[in-house]
Backbone as a chain_set.jsonl record, in Angstrom:
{"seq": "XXXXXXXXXXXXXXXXXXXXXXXXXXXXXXXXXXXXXXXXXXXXXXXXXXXXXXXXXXXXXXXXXXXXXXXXXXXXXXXXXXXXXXXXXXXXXXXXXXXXXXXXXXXXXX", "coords": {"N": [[148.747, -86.651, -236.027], [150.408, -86.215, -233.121], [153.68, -86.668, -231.402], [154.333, -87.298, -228.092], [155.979, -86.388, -224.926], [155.6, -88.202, -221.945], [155.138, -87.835, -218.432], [156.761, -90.084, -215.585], [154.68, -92.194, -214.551], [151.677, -94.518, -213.448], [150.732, -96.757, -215.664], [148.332, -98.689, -217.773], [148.243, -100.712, -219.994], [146.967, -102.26, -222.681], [146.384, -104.42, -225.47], [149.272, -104.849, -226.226], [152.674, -105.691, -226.821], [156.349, -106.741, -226.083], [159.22, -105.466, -226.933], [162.251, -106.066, -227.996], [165.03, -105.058, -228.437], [168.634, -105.017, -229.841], [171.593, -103.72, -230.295], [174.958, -102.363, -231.834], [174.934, -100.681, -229.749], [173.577, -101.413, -227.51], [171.329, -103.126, -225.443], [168.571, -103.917, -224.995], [165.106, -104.172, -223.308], [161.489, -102.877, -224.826], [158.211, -101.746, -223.463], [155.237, -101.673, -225.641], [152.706, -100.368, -226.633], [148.637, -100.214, -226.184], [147.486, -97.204, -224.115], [145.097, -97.413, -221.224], [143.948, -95.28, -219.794], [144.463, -92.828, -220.591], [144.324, -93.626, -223.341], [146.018, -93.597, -225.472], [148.761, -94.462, -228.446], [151.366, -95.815, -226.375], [154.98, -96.223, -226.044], [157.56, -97.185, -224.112], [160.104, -96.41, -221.868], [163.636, -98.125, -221.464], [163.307, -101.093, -219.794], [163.377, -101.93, -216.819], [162.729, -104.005, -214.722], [160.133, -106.994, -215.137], [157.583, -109.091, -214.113], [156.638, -111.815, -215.054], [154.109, -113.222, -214.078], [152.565, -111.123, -212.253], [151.976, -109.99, -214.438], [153.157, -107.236, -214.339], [155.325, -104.227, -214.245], [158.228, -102.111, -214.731], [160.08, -99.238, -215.311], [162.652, -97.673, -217.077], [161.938, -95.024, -216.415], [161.008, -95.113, -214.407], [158.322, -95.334, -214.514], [155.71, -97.264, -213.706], [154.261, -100.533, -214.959], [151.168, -102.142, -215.904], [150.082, -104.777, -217.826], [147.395, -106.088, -219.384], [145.168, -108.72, -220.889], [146.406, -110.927, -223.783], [149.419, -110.985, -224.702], [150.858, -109.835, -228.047], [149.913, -108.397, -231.292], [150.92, -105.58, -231.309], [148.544, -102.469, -230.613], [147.597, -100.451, -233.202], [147.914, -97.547, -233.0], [150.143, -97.373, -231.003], [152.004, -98.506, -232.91], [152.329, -96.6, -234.585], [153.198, -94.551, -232.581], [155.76, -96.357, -232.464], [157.025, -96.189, -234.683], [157.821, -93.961, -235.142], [159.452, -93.156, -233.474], [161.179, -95.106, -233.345], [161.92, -95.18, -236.249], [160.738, -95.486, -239.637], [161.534, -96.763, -241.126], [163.168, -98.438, -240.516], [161.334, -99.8, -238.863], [159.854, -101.6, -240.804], [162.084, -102.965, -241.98], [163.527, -104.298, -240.597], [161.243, -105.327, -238.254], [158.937, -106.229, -238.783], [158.867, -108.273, -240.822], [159.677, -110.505, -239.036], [162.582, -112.06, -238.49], [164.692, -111.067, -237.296], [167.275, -109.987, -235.518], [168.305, -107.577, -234.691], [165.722, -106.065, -234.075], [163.023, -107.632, -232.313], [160.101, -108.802, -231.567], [159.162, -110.189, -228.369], [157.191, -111.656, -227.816], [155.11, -113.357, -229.425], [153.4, -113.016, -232.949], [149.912, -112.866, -233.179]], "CA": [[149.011, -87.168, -234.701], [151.58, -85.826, -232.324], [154.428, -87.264, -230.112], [154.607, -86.156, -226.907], [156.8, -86.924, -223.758], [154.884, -88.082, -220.394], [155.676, -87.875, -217.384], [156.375, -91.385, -215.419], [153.326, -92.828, -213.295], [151.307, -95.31, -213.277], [150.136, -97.163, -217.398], [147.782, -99.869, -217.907], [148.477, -101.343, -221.566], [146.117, -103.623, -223.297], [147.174, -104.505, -227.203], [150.494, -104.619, -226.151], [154.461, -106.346, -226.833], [157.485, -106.455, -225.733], [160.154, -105.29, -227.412], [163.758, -106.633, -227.726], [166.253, -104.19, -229.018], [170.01, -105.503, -229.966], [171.803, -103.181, -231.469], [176.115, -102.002, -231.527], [175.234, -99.747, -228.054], [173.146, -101.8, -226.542], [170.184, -103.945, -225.583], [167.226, -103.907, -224.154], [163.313, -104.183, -224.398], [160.781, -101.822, -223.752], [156.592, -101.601, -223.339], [154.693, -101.099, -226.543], [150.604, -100.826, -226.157], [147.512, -98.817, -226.111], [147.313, -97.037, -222.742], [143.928, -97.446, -221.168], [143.877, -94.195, -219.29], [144.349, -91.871, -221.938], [144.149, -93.598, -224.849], [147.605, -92.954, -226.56], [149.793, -95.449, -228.021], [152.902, -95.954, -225.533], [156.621, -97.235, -226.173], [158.299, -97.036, -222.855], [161.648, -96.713, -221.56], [163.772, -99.753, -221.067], [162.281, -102.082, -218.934], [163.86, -102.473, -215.41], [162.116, -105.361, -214.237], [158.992, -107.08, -215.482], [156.772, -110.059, -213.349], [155.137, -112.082, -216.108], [153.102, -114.201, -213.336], [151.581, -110.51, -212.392], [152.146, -108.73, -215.705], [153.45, -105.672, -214.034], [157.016, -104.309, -214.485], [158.78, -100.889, -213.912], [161.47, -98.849, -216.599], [163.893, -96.964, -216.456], [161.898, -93.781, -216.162], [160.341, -95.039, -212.895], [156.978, -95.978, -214.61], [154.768, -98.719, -213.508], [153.407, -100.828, -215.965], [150.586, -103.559, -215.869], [149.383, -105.256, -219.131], [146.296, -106.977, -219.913], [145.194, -109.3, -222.169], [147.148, -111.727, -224.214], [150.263, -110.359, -225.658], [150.363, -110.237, -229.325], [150.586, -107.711, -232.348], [150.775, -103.861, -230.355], [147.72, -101.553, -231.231], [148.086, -99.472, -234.559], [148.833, -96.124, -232.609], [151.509, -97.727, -230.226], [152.808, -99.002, -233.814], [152.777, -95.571, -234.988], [154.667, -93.944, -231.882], [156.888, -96.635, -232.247], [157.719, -96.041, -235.61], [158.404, -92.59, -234.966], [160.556, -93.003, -231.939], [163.164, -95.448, -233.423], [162.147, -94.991, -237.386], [159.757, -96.271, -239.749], [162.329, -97.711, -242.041], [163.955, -100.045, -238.979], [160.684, -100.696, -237.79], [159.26, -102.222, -241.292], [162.922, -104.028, -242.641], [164.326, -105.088, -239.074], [160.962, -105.937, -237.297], [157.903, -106.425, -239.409], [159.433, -109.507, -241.419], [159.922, -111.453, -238.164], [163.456, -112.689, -238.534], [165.544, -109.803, -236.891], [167.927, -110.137, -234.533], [168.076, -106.397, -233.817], [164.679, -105.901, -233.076], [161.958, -108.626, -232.332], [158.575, -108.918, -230.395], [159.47, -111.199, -227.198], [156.19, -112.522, -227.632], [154.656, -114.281, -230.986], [151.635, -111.972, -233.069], [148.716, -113.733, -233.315]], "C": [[150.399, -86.696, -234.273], [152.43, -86.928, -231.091], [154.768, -86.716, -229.114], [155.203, -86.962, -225.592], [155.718, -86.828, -222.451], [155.463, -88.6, -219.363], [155.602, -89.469, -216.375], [155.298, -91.677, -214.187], [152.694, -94.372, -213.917], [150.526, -95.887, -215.004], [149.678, -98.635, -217.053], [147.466, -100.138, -219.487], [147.83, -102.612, -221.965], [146.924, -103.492, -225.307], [148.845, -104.602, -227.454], [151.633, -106.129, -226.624], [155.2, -105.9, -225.982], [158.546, -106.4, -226.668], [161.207, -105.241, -227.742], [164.436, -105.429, -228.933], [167.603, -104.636, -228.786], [170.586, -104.699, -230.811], [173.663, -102.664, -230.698], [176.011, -101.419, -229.917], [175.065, -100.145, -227.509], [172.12, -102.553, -226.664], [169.477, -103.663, -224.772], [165.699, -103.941, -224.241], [162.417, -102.937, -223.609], [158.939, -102.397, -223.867], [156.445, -100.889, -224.749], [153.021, -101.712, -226.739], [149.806, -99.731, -226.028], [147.59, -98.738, -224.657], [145.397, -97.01, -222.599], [143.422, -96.286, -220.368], [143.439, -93.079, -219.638], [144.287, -91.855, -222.933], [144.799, -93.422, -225.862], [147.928, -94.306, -226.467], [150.838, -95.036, -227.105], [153.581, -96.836, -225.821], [157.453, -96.341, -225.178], [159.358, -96.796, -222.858], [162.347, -97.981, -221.631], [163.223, -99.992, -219.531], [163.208, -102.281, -217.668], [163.426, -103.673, -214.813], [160.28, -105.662, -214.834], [158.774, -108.42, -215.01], [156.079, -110.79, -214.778], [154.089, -113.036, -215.211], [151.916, -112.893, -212.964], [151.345, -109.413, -213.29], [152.227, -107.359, -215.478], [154.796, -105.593, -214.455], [157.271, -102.446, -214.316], [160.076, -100.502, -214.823], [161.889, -97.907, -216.018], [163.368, -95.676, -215.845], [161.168, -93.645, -214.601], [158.687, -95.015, -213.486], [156.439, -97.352, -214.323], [153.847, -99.261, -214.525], [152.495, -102.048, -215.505], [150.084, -103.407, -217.49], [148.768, -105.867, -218.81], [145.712, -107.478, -220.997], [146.446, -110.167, -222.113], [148.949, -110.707, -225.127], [150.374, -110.391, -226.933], [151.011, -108.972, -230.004], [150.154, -105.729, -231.429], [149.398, -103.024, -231.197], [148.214, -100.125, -232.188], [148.514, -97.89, -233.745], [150.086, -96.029, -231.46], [152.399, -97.711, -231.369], [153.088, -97.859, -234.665], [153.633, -94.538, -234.101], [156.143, -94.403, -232.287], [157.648, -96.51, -233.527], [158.469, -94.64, -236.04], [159.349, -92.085, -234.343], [161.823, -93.931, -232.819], [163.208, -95.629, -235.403], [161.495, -95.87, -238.358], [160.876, -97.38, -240.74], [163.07, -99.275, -241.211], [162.678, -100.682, -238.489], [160.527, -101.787, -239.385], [160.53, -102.93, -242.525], [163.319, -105.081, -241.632], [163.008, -105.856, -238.221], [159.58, -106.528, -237.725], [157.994, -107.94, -239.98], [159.626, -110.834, -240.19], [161.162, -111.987, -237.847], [164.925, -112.015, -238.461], [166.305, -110.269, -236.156], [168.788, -108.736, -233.864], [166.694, -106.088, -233.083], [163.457, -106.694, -233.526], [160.921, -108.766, -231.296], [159.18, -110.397, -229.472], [157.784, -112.299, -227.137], [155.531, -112.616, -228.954], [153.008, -113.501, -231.276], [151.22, -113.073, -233.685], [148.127, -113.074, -234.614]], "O": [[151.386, -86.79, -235.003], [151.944, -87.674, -230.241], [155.463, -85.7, -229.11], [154.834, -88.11, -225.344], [155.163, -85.811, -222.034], [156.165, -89.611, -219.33], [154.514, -90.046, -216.368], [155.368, -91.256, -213.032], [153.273, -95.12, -214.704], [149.649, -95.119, -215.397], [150.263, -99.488, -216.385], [146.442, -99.722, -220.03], [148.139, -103.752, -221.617], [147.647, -102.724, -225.941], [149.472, -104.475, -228.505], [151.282, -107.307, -226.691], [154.99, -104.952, -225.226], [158.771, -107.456, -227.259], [161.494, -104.059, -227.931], [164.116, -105.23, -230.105], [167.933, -104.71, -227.602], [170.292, -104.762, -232.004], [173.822, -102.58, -229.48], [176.846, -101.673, -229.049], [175.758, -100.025, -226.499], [171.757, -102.825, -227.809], [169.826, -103.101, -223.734], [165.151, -103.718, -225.32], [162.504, -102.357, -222.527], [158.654, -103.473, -224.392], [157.115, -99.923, -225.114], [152.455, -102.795, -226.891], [150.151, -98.569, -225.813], [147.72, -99.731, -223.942], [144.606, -96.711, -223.493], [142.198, -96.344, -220.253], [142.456, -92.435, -219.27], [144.206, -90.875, -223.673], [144.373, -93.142, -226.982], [147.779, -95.117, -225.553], [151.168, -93.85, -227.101], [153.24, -98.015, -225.924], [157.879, -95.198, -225.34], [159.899, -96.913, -223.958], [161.658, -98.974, -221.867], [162.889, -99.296, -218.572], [163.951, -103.232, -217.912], [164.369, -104.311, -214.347], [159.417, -104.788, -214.916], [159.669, -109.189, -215.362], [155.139, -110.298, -215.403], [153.205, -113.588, -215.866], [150.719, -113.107, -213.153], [150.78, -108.334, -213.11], [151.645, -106.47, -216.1], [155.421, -106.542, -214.929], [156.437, -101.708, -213.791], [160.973, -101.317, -215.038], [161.691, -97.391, -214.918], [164.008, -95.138, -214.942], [160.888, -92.666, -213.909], [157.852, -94.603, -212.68], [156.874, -98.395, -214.809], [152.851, -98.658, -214.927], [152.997, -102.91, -214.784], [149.813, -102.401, -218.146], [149.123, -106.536, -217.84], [145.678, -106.827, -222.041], [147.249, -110.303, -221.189], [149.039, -109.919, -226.068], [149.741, -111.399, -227.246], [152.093, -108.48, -229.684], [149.11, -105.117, -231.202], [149.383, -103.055, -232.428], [148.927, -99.161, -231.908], [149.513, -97.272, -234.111], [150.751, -95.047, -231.13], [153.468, -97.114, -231.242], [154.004, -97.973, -235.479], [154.522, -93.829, -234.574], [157.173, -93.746, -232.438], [158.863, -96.708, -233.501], [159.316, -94.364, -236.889], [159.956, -91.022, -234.468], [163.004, -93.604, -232.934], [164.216, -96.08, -235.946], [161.581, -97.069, -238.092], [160.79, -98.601, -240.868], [163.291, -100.475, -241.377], [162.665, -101.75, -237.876], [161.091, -102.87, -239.23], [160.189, -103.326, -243.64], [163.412, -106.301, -241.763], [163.313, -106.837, -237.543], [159.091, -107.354, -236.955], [157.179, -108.764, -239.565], [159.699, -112.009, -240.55], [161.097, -112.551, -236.754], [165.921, -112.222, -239.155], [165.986, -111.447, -235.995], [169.594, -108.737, -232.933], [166.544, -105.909, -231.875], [162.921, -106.608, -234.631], [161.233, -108.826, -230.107], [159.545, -111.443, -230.008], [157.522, -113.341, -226.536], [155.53, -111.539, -229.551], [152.014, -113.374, -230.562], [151.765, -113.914, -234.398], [147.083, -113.503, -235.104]]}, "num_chains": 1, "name": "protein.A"}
């Protein structure tokens, strides 16, 4: 499986989190979820604004996001972008365990 950069438009994410990042540079959360379009996991930009009454929201790169569904544990090939994008070792000491305070799911896996 390959990582590949897309261009920002329009993503509809089912299986998805949110993502809190705290770290020395900075903070912020991003989108992590199966896209329903194309079928790739996606881990977004940071998050510019996000509605949770109409589960849309909008990042930095000027993508539009809606999610559907319940929020919960991200679909296994989001969880493999994302371990690729910020490292599998940070994802499975810092975020797997639950009790991070660099990086933690904003919303509780079921």
């Amino acid at each position: 499986m390959s990582i590949v950069s897309l261009a920002a438009g329009k993503v509809v994410l089912r299986e998805w989190n949110i993502l809190q990042i705290n770290t020395p540079e900075g903070s912020g959360e991003i989108f992590v979820g199966y896209s329903e379009h194309d079928g790739l996991g996606r881990v977004s930009t940071v998050i510019q604004h996000f509605d949770e009454t109409t589960k849309t929201g909008r990042t930095q790169s000027g993508s539009e996001y809606e999610v559907i569904g319940e929020a919960g544990m991200p679909h296994e090939d989001a969880m493999y972008v994302l371990e690729r994008t910020l490292g599998a070792d940070l994802i499975q000491k810092e975020l797997l365990p639950g009790n991070s305070e660099v990086l933690r799911f904003r919303y509780p896996i079921k």
